[in-house]
N, C-alpha and C positions, 0 to 999 in steps of 0.2 A: 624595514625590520619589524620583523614581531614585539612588540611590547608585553614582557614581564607583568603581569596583574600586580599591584600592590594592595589593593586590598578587599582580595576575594575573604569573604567570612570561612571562618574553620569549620571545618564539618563534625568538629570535635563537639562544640555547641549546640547542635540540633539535634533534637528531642527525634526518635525514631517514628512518634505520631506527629511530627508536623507536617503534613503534607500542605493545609490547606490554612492555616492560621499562622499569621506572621508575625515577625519579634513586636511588632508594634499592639499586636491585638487582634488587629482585622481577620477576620473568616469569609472566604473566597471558593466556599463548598460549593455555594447554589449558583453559582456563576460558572464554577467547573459542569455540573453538571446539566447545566440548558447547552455548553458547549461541547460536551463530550456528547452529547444526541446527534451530535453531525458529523461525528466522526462513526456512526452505526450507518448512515446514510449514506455515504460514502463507501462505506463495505461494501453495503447492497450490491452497490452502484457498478463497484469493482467485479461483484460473484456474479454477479449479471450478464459482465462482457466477456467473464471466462467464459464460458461455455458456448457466447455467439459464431467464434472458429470453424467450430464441427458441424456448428447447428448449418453457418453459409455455405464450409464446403460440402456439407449433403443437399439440400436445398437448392442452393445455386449451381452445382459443379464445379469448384473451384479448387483449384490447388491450396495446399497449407501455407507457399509462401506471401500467396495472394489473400487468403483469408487472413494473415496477420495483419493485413490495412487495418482490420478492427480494431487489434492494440497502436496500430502507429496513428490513427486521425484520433485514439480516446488521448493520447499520451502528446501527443506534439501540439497540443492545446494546450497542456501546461507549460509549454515553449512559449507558446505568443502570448500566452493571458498572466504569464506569474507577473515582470514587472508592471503590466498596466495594476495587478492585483495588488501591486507593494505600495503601487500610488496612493491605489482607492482606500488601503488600511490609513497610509501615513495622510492624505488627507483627512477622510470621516472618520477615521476610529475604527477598532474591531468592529465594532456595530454595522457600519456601514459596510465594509468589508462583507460580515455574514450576509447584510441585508440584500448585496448585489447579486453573491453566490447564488444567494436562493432564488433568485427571481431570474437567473439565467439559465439555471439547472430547469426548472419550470417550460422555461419555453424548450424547450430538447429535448426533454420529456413528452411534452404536446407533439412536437413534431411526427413522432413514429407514426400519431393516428392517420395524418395523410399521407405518409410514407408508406404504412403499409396498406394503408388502402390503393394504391396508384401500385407501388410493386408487380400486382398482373401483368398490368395492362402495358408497360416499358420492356426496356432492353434490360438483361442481363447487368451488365455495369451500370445502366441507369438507374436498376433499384438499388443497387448494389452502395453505388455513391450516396443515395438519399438516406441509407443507414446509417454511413458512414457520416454525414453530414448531420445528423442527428448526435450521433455520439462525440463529435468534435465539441458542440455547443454545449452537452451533458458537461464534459471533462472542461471547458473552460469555466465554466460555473463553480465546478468542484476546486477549481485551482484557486479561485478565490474564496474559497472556506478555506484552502490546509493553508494556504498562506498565511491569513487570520489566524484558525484555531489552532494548528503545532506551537506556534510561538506564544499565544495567549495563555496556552495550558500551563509553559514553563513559569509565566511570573505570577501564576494563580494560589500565589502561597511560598515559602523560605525558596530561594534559589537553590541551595543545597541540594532540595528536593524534586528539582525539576524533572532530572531526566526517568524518575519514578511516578512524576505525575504524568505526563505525558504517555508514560508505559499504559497504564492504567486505563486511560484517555482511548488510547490505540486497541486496549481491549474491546472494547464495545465495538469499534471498526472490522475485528476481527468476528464478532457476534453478526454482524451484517451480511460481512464475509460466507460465512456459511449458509445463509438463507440464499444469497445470490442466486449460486447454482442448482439449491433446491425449486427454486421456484422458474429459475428458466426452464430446467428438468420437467417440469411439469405441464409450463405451455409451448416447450418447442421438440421434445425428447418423448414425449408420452406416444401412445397411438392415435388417439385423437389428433392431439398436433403433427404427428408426420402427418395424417391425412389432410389437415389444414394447408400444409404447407408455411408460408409466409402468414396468416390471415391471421394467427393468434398473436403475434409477434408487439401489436399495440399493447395490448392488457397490460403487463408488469410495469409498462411505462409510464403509463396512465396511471396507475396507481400510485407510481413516484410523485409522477405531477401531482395528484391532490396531497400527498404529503405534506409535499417541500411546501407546498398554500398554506397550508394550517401554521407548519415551521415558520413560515412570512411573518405571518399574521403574530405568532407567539413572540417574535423577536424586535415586532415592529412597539410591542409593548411594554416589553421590558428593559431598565438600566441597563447597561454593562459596563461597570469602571473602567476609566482606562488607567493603565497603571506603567510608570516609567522603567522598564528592564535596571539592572544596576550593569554600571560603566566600570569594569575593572582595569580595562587600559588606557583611559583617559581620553578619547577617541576626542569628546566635544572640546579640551581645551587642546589640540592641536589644529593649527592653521595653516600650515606647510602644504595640505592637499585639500582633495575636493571629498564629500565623505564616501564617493564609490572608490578614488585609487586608497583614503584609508583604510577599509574595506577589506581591499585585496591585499594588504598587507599584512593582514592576520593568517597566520599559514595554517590554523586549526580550523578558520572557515575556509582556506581551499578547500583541503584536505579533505573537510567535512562533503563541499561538493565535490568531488571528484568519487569519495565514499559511496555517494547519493543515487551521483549515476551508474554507478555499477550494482549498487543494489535494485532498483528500480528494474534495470537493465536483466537480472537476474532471475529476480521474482516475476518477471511477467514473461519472462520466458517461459520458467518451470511451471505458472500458472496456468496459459495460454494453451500447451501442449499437452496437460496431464490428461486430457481424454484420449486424447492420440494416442499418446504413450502404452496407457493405462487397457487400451483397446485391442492393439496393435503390436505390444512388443512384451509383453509377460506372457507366463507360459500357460496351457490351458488348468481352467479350476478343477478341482476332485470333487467327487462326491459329498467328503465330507461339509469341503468349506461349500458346497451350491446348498447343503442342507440347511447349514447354518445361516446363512446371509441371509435366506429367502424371505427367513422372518423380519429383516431388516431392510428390507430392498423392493423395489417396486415388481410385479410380474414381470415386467419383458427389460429386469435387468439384464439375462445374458442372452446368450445368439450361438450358436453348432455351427463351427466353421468345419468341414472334415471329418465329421465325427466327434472334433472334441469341443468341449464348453468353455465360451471364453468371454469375456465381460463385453456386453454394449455399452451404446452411447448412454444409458439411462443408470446401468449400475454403476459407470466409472461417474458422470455426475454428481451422484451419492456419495462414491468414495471422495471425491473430493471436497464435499461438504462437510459428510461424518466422520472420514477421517482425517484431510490434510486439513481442510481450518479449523477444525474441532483442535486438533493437535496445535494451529498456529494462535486459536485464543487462550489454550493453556498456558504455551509458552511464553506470551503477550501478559497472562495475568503473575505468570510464577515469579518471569522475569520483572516486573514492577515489584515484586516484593523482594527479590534476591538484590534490586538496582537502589533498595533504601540502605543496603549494609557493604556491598561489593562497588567498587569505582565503577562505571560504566564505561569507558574505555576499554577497561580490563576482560570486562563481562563481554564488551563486542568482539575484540580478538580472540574470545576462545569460542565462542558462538561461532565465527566465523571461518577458524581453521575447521570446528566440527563439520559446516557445509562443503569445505571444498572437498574435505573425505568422503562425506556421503556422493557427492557430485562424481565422485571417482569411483565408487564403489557401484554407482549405477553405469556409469563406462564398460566396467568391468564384465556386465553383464552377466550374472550370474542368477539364473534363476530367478526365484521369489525375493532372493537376498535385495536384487537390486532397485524391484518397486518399494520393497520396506524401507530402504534406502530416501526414497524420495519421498516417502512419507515423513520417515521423520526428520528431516531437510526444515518442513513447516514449522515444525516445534524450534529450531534452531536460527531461521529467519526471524523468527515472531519480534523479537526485541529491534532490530536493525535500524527501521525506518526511524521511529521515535529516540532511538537513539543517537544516531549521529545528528538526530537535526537538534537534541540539545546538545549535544558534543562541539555542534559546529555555532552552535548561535552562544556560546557562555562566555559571559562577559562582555558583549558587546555593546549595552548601553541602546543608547538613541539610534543605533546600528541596527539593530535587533529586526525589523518589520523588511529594511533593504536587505541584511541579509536574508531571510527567510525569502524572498521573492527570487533570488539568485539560487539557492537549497529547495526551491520546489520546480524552478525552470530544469534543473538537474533529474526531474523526472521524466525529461525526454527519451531518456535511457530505454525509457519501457516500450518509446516508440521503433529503437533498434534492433534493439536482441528479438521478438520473435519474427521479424522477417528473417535475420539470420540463420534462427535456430529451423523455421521453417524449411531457408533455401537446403539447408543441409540433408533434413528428412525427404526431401523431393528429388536429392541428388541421391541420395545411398538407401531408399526406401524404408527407412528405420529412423525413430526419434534417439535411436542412444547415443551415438554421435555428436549430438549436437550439444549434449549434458558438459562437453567441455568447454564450452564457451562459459557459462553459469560459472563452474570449477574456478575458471582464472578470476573472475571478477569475485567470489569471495576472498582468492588470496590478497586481493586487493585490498577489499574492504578491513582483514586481519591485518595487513600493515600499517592501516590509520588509527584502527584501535590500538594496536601496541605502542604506535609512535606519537598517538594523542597527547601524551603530558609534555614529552620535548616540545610538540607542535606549539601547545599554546602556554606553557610556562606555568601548568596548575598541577596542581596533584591531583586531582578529581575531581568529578561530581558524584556525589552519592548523600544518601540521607542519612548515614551516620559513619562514623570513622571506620574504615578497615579494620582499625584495630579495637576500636569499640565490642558489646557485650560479646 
């Protein structure tokens, strides 16, 4: 059974600027922020892989359901690396934790330069897999920072406040986000890189790698407290189980992964596909909007299919930089401020019906309506991730680092959905179809945010009372 919290603090108590200084005194600002740089790194890392899809099925020849290997070797490495990742926190400490991430994201990084330099001169699937094998190593590295830093961010200051600090946090991931696809856009989308082919493809990774060195090097130097989650349901003084079936008998951390993976599942769908989509299933552009954009958009943003002007691979990368994560870091910053006065539960259930409608209204196909549709989709995901993972971790005490390793294994989801949504667009020659799979998995996610307070027996997290100012 679920155990009732006894004594979660009121949210009645907390000051609407506490994010970062606790009843006791302590300020936990500079320590949020050497962590919140790794959640911008990790953007990147994510805008990066969007756009590898189109880039291999041009390049390579490859069908869409086969280019989604990209998301399923990035994503099912947060399957095998979350618990060794839960170990490596609960052993070393957050520190250690970061300390591993970065030095495994490094070498994955390194990798592409003899990956793409050998690419030539092999088979098809054999350069194809050493990409692939490069980005398994990235994403296991990465799974050992969100395993660390999502759960570090929540006790980086009053618990109240967590699942706003962590919004906050998640901002900056979202600022990464948008450079991702810009900068792939550059070296695999431009004209120079079609004519390269493969050959440019090292660069941006390279550049990672010397990052995450410096990152090494900064974190090998500095403190970082560790700090003990608060136990609302008394987890450590029960001795009746082991602490993974205690665990599992919190129905708000199911709930929470099961949330996780449908979000994950979702977003990398809709992420993965939006060039397809964006290329391939909107109607041709007007005069007006090609006049406007151009000032915005690289030359060889669009392509004359038949006569009419319809967005390339290089304009829809744009869009989805400048508009959909542009839109998904607002939504990421507004919602951290909206999540200090509104319950976050609350905030997710309505976030989340809003996507399955947008998700429906691109089904619907209807003209221009239904790309705006998946635009603003981004602004309505933005809150998700950072929230159910504090929604699912509160109150769980000396729990706190195991669950978060089970709530980041739950990103395996991202290694699902766009094979699926792929097989679909390869079955009926159109990505819109596949927009209901996304559909169903936010209704999902809207049922754990409405049923989160039964789930876990609280009335919320938020930073100041509902019914406060």
């Amino acid at each position: 059974m679920n155990q009732n919290p006894v004594s979660a603090p009121s949210t009645k108590t907390v000051e609407s600027h506490s994010l970062f200084r606790t009843p006791d005194g302590k300020n936990y600002l500079i320590p949020f922020l050497l962590i919140a740089s790794l959640f911008l790194l990790w953007g990147f890392c994510h805008g990066l892989m969007d756009v590898l899809d189109k880039h291999f099925q041009d390049s390579l020849h490859i069908a869409k359901a086969k280019s989604a290997m990209v998301q399923f070797s990035g994503y099912v490495g947060y399957f095998f690396m979350a618990m060794p990742a839960g170990w490596i926190a609960r052993r070393f400490g957050y520190k250690g934790g970061v300390l591993a991430g970065l030095a495994i994201i490094c070498v994955g990084a390194l990798w592409f330069i003899p990956a793409t330099k050998l690419a030539p001169s092999v088979s098809t699937n054999l350069a194809f897999a050493m990409f692939l094998t490069g980005l398994f190593i990235i994403f296991g590295g990465l799974t050992c920072l969100e395993t660390v830093a999502n759960p570090y961010t929540t006790v980086l200051g009053p618990e109240p406040t967590s699942a706003a600090r962590i919004n906050f946090a998640q901002s900056l991931n979202s600022v990464g986000w948008i450079f991702g696809p810009l900068v792939g856009s550059q070296f695999l989308f431009s004209a120079s890189a079609q004519a390269a082919g493969q050959d440019q493809l090292w660069i941006p990774y390279a550049g990672v790698a010397v990052i995450v060195a410096i990152l090494f090097v900064v974190f090998w130097k500095v403190k970082l407290p560790e700090i003990k989650a608060a136990d609302h349901y008394h987890d450590e003084e029960r001795h009746d189980a082991g602490p993974v079936r205690v665990l599992w008998s919190h129905k708000h951390f199911l709930g929470a992964v099961s949330a996780q993976f449908c979000y994950v599942a979702a977003q990398t769908g809709i992420f993965s596909f939006f060039i397809n989509y964006m290329t391939q299933d909107t109607p041709p552009l007007g005069p007006g909007a090609v006049a406007f954009m151009a000032h915005w958009f690289p030359a060889d943003w669009t392509h004359v299919v038949n006569g009419a002007t319809h967005l390339a691979d290089a304009g829809s990368a744009h869009f989805l930089s400048l508009g959909g994560f542009t839109l998904f870091f607002l939504g990421r910053f507004i919602g951290g401020v909206l999540l200090r006065r509104v319950h976050a539960h609350k905030l997710l259930g309505v976030y989340a019906v809003a996507c399955a409608a947008l998700m429906a209204g691109i089904v619907m196909n209807r003209g221009w309506f239904s790309p705006v549709c998946l635009l603003l989709s981004f602004f309505f995901m933005s809150i998700m991730f950072p929230t159910i993972f504090a929604l699912g971790l509160h109150g769980l005490g000396a729990q706190t680092k195991r669950a978060s390793s089970f709530i980041v294994m739950a990103i395996v989801g991202g290694a699902v959905m766009p094979m699926a949504m792929g097989r679909v667009a390869d079955i009926y020659g159109s990505m819109v179809p596949g927009f209901t799979v996304p559909m169903i998995c936010f209704a999902v996610i809207a049922i754990y945010g409405l049923l989160w307070s039964k789930l876990s027996g609280s009335e919320g997290i938020t930073g100041v009372s509902a019914a406060g100012h």
